[in-house]
Every structure is written in structure tokens, then in C-alpha cells.
N, C-alpha and C positions, 0 to 999 in steps of 0.2 A: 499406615494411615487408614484409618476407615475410615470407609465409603458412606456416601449417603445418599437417598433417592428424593431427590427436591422434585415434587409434582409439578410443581409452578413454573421449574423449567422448562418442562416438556409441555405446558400450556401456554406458554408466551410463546416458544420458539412454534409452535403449531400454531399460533396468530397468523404465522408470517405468510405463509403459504402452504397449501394442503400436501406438501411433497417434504414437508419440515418435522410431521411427526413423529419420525421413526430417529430421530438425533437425541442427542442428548448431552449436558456439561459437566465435567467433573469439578469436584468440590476444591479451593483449595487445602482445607484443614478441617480435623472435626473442633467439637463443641470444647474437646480439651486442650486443642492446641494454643500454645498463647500466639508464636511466630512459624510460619513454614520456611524450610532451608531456599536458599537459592536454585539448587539443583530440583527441589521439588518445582518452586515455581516456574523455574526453565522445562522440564517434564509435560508441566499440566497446561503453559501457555501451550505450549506447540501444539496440544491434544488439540484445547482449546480451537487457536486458529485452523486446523483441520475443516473442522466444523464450518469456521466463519467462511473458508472455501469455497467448500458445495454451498452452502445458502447463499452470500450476497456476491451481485455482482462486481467483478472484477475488470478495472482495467488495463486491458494488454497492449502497452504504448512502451518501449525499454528508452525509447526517448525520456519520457517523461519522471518513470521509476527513477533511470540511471542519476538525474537531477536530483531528486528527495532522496534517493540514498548517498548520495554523496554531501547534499548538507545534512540530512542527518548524523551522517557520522565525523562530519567537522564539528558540529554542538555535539557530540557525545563524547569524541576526544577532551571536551572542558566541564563535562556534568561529572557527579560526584555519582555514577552508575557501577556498584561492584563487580556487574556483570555485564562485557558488554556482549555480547551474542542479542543481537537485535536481530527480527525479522518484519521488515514492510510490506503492508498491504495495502497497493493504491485502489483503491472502489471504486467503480465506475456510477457518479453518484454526485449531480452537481450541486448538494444542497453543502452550505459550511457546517464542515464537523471533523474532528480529529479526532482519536482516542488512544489509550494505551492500556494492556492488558497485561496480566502476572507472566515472566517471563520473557519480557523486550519484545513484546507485539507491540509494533506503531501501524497504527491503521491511518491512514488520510484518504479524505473524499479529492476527486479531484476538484471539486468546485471551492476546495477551500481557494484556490489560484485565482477566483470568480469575486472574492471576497477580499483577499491581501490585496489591495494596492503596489506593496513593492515588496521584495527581495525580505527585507528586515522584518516588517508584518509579517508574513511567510513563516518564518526559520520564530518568531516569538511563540506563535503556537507549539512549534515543535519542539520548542526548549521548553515549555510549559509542560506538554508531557511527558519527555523526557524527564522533567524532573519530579512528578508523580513516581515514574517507575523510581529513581534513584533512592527516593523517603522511602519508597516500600509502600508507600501507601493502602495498596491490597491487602499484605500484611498486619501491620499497623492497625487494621480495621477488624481484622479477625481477633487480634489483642485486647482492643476496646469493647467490643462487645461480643466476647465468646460464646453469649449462650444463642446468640440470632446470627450470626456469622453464616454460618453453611446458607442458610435462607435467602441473606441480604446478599450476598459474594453473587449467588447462584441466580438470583432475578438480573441486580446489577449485570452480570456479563449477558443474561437471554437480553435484556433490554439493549445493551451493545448490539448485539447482534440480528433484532429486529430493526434495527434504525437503518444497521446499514443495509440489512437488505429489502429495506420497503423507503421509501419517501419521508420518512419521520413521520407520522401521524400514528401509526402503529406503535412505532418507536416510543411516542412520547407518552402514550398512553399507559404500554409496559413501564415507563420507567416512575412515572408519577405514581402509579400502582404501589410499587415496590416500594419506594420514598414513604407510602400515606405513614405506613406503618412504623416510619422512625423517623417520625419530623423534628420530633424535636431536640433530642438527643444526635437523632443522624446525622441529619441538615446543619446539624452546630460542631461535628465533628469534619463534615463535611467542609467549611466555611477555613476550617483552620486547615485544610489541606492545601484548600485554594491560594488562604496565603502564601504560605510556605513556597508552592511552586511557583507560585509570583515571583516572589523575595528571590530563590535559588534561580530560578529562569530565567530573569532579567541579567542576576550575574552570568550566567553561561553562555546569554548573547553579547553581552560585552567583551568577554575570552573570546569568545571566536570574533570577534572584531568587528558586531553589526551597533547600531546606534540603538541604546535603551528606549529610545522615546518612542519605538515603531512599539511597543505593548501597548502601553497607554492608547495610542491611537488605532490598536487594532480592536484594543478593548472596545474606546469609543463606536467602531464600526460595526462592531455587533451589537451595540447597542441599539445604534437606528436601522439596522437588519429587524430586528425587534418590534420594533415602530411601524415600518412599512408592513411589515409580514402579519402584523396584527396578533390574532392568539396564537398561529402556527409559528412557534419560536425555531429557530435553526434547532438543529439536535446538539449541535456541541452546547448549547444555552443550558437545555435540560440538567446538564452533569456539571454545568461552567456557568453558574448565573454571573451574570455584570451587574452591577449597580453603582451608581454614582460615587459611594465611596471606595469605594475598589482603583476606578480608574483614577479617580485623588490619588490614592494611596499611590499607584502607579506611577503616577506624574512627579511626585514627589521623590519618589526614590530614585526614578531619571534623574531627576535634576540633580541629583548628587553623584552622578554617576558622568565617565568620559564620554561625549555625545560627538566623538568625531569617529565614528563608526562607518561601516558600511551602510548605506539606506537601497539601494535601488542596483542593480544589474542588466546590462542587455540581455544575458543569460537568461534570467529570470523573466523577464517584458517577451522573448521569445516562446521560453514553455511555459507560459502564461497564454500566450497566443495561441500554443497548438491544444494548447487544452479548450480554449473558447470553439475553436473549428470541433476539435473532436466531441463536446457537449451539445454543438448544434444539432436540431434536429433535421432539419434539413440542409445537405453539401451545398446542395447551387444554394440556397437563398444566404446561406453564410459567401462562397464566392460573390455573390452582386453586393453583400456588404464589404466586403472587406473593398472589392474593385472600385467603391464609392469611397470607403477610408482612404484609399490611396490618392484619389484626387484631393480630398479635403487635407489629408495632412501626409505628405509621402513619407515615414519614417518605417526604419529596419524592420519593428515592429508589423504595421502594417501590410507590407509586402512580404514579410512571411506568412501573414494570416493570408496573403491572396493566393503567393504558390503555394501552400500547403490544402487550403477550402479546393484552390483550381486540380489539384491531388485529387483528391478524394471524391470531386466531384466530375474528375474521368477529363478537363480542360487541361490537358495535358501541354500545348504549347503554352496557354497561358503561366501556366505552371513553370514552364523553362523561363520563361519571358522575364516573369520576378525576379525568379530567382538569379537570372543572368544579371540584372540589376542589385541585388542584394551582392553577388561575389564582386563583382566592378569594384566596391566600395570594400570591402573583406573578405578576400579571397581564402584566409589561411582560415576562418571560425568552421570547425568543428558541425557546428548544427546546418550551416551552408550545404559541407560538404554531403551529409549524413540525408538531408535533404536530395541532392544529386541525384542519389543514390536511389530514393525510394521511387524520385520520375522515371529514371531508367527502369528501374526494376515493376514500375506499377505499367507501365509504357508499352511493356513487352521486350524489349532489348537487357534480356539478361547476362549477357558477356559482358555489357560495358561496364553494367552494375557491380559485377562481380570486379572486374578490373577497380573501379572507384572503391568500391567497399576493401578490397588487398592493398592498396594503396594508405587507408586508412588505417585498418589493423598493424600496418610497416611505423607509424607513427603513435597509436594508442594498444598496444597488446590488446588482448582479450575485453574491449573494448565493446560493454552489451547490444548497444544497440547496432553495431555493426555486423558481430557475428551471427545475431538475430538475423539480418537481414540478408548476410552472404549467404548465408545457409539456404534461404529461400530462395533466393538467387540461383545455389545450385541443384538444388528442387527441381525448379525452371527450365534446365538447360539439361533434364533428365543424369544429372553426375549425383546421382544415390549415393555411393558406398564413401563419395568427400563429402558429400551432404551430414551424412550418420558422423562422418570421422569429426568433424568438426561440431555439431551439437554435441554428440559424447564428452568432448571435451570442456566444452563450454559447463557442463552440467556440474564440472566439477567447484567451479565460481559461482555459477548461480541453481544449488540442488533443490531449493523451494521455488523455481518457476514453472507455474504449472505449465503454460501454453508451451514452453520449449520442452519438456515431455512430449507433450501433445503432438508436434511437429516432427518431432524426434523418432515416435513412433510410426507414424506418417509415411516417414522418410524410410526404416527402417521394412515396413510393410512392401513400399516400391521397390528395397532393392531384394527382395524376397530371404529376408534376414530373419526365420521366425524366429529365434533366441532372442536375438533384440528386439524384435516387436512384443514380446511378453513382456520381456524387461521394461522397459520403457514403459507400456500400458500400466505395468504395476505400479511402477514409482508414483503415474501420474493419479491413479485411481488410490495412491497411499494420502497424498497433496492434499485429497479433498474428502480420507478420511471415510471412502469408500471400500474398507478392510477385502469383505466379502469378495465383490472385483477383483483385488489385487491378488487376491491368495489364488482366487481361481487363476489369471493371468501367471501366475509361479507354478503352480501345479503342471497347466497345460504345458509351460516351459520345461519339466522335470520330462515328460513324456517322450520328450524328442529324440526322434535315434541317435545314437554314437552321442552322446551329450559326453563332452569332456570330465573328467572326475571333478576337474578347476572348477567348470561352470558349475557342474553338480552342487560343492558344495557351496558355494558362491549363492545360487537359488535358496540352499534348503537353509541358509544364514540370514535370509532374505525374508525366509520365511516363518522364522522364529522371531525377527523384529517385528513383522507384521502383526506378530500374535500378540507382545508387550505393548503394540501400537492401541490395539485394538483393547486391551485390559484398562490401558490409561483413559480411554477416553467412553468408558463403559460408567455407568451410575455409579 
């Protein structure tokens, strides 16, 4: 595949922030290619989100992940995806926007949760771009217009990747930029993309058993998002225009469709809630809301937002107090107990926590947000080498999490593990696409005395992917 050195790249992604100009995207195809293979675009997204990494911020919540990836991959068990090796990136980033990149990157803001109303809203954007990736649509575009492809692919993803990591305003600038120059051919190729994942994403919500009418009305919602925000449009808007006959169109094809779906979950109304706490800017002035929800209307909802704000914001009995009221009423949910967990563990009483969180893994195996948190747990309570034992492990379920690297190494460093503090440091410094780091982290590793042959080669294998890491994701 030639390569090509799109300037415009490395001049958007240098909008973002002064520590952005040294990155850089790779192409998916040149001028001759009509389609790229799947494994190519599997290749070049992973490069890709690399990048998205170290630039935009990320949020570190496995509560919240373990949710969006578990409905993502109930709609993606029903999309029409040839590939499904999916990787999610939740942004810490309350503005509504979704997006999906070549090779099963789904990106979500957490504020899209700020925006859904219910459950079925929710999971429509996600079957929307799920089924972008499924058309190939990346592809498809390199097809249609082969000779401006590299160009238009290569702003398209910088503009991605400025939105998420600035506020949108940068964002939307790059990406109207990039747009001027194919308005009208683009913008009209664009239009029929829209539909299609309309058409195909309605169906996908249906198979997984939510109610079609949640698009329509989610469309509507960005609409008057639109309205209120005046000329600053959400960023999914910029890449996803609404217009009145869209959500027609929407309406219409609902109504020929089975509408006794799913609409709405506690599940969902709960990490809906901790995503509100976690967007707040401030803990306590989130605590005296939610303590003021709770009197105006007491539901499950509510008094999670209170023991979780009362979390965060160090109100630790109040914290229990909720939540002792929330188990009265559902003692066996999962987010209760997961919750327990974190008072204990945030509390200072790490035995118990650890006890609660073993109790849960006896019921949920490899359970993310548990093992996240026992880990910490046994962090806490100075037990290092079950600390390492148990992120090690974990890493094998979840190898693109950065912060359980991060942790990992941490952990490793305390129990004075240099091998696995290198290891570890590299994988996390590969995560974010910081090659350089990582190689040096392997290298140091090779230095160590008595290094096993196993390890030996194990490193120098290490470091040979390191090297095709860093090819892929070079001009």
C-alpha cells in the first residue's frame, strides 16, 4: 500500500493542542485503490485509535464501559458487520457525539447518556454507527472518489479526532474545512450514507429487541439540541445532519416496523446516573442535588445519583445510608453490589471490599468492573504479587485498557517486579501509540540480569511488533 504524507493532517491535529504536533494518520488506500481489504482496515483503525489515545481524553469508569460494551455487542450480534473485532472508546467528554472509524472503532462521548432519554435512544445511535462500519462506508468513499480519497479520509479522521479531544468548536471548524471542498458531490454522497445506516440501524434495533420509534425521536432530540445550542451544533450533528425529512423518513419506517420492543431499563436510568455524578463539575454541589432529588421524587435512579455524588464527594455514611435503601428494595442487582464495593474500598476498609468484590467474581467470572476494583483493593491492603496476579490476568479479556496497564505497572513496581514493570509500562506506552517509550521500556527490560531465555525472547517478539506498530502508524 503506498503511503502518503497528507499535511493537512498534521495541521488539524496541531489545532488541538500544542503537544498534538508530533502524531500523525495513516491513509487508508492510495489514489489507485478502488476498496481496502478488511484486515487492512482492521490494521490501520487500531493504528489509528492509538493516536485517538494519547490526544482525547478518556474515561476510566469499567462500570460504565462494561454497559456500552455489552449493548454494543448485543446490536452487533444482529448488524450485517463482516468483521466483528470491535474496540470502544468511552471519552470523557459531555458534549452528544458518537462516531466510528475503519476497523470496529466505536468511539462514544459519555454525554451522549446526557442526551438519550432511555435505553432504546441510546443503543439507536449505536446501531447507526455500527452500521456505517458494516456498508464499509470508509471504503465505499475511497471508491467513489479515488482521486481525493487520501485527502478527504485523512482530514475526515483529524476532524474526528479534534472534536474529541477539544469541546467541538475546533472540531467543527476542522471538519467544515474539510467538507468546503466536496460539498457538493460529498455532502450528496454523504446524505446516501445516512440513509442507508438509518434503513440498516433501525433494523438492527429491532433484532436485538428495542422499539424502532426510539431513532426517530432521538433524531428529533438532536434537533432541538440544535435550537437551544444555537450555531454551536453537537459534533455528532457536523457528520449526522438532522433535518425534518430524515426524521419523516424515520417515523415512517417505524411504523411499519414491530414497536413492542424494549424502550427504557433501570440498568440504563442507573449508568445514566453515574455518568451525570461523574460529568459534574463539582461532587458536593452534585451531592445537594441529587439529596434534593431524593426528596422531590425518591426513585432507584435518584439514590444512586445520591450514594454514588455522596462517593465521590468523601460523604461516606451518606453514601452507605442510600445505598442501604437502594438493597432493601434489590438486594441481588449487580450495580448495588458493585457499588458496596467502591464505599468500602473509597472508605478505607479494604478487607471488606475485597471480601464483597470475591463474592461477586464467585457469581460474574472475570467480571470488569470488579476485578478493576479488587485489584485496588489489594493494592490497598499492600498484597502486591495477588495484585499483579490478578491484573495479569485480567489483561488477557481486556488488552486495549489502558489505565489497567497503568495500575498494573503500579502494582508491579510495589512488589519490586522489574520485568513486569517494563512489561507493563510498554504495553501501556504501545495503547497510546507512544512507540519510542515502549521500545525504550523492552530494551531496559532485556538488560536485567539472569533474564530467562522464555522472557528473553518473549521481549525481543515484543519488540518487533513494536517496530510494525510504529511502521503502521507512520505517514
Amino acid at each position: 500500500m503506498t503511503k502518503f504524507k497528507p499535511l493537512v493532517v498534521a495541521m488539524l491535529i496541531g489545532s488541538a493542542t500544542p503537544a498534538q504536533t508530533d502524531t500523525s494518520l495513516p491513509i487508508l488506500g492510495d489514489s489507485a485503490s478502488s476498496v481496502v481489504s478488511l484486515d487492512e482496515e482492521y490494521r490501520i483503525g487500531r493504528a489509528w485509535v492509538r493516536i485517538l489515545r494519547a490526544q482525547a481524553p478518556l474515561l476510566d469508569d469499567p462500570q460504565i464501559y462494561s454497559y456500552i460494551e455489552a449493548l454494543l455487542y448485543r446490536l452487533a450480534g444482529h448488524s450485517q458487520l463482516p468483521d466483528r473485532r470491535l474496540s470502544l472508546v468511552l471519552m470523557d467528554n459531555s458534549s452528544l457525539n458518537a462516531f466510528a472509524a475503519p476497523g470496529g472503532v466505536v468511539g462514544i462521548n459519555a454525554g451522549l447518556f446526557l442526551y438519550a432519554a432511555s435505553e432504546a435512544e441510546f443503543a439507536s445511535v449505536v446501531a447507526h454507527e455500527l452500521s456505517h462500519l458494516s456498508q464499509r462506508h470508509y471504503a465505499m468513499g475511497l471508491q467513489e472518489q479515488q482521486r481525493n480519497a487520501p485527502w478527504q479520509l485523512a482530514s475526515m479522521l483529524a476532524s474526528i479526532l479534534v472534536m474529541a479531544a477539544a469541546d467541538g468548536q475546533a472540531g467543527a471548524a476542522a471538519m467544515m474545512s474539510s467538507q468546503a471542498a466536496f460539498a457538493q458531490k460529498g455532502l450528496a454522497f454523504s446524505r446516501a450514507n445516512e440513509q442507508e445506516a438509518d434503513r440498516i440501524g433501525m433494523q438492527v434495533l429491532v433484532d436485538a429487541g428495542y422499539d424502532p420509534r426510539a431513532m426517530p425521536e432521538m433524531f428529533a432530540q438532536m434537533q432541538r439540541s440544535t435550537a437551544y445550542l444555537g450555531q454551536r451544533a453537537p459534533e455528532f450533528l457536523l457528520t449526522h445532519p438532522v433535518t425534518e425529512s430524515r426524521i419523516a423518513d424515520a417515523l415512517n419506517r417505524s411504523a411499519q416496523l414491530p414497536t413492542d420492543g424494549l424502550r427504557n431499563s433501570m440498568e440504563y436510568q442507573l449508568i445514566q446516573t453515574r455518568v451525570k455524578v461523574q460529568m459534574a463539575r463539582n461532587a458536593n454541589e452534585a451531592f445537594k442535588q441529587f439529596r434534593d432529588a431524593v426528596l422531590n421524587s425518591p426513585s432507584p435512579s435518584n439514590y444512586y445519583g445520591l450514594a454514588f455524588s455522596a462517593l465521590k464527594s468523601g460523604h461516606y455514611d451518606d453514601a452507605q445510608n442510600a445505598l442501604d435503601k437502594l438493597q432493601q428494595e434489590d438486594p441481588n442487582r449487580l450495580s448495588y453490589q458493585l457499588l458496596a464495593a467502591e464505599i468500602s474500598l473509597s472508605s478505607g476498609d479494604a478487607q471488606h471490599a475485597s471480601a464483597l468484590l470475591r463474592d461477586i467474581l464467585a457469581l460474574y467470572p472475570d467480571n470488569h468492573s470488579a476485578v478493576r476494583l479488587l485489584a485496588q483493593a489489594l493494592v490497598k491492603a499492600q498484597q502486591y504479587d495477588e495484585a499483579t496476579r490478578v491484573m495479569r490476568e485480567h489483561t488477557r479479556s481486556y488488552p486495549d485498557d489502558l489505565q489497567l496497564w497503568y495500575e498494573l505497572a503500579e502494582a508491579y513496581g510495589l512488589a519490586g517486579n522489574r520485568l513486569g514493570l517494563h512489561q507493563a509500562r510498554a504495553e501501556y506506552f504501545l495503547l497510546r501509540g507512544a512507540v519510542p517509550q515502549a521500545e525504550l521500556q523492552l530494551n531496559q527490560a532485556l538488560k536485567i540480569e539472569d533474564l530467562n531465555p522464555g522472557d528473553r525472547a518473549r521481549i525481543e517478539r515484543r519488540l518487533a511488533e513494536a517496530q510494525q506498530i510504529r511502521k503502521d502508524m507512520e505517514f
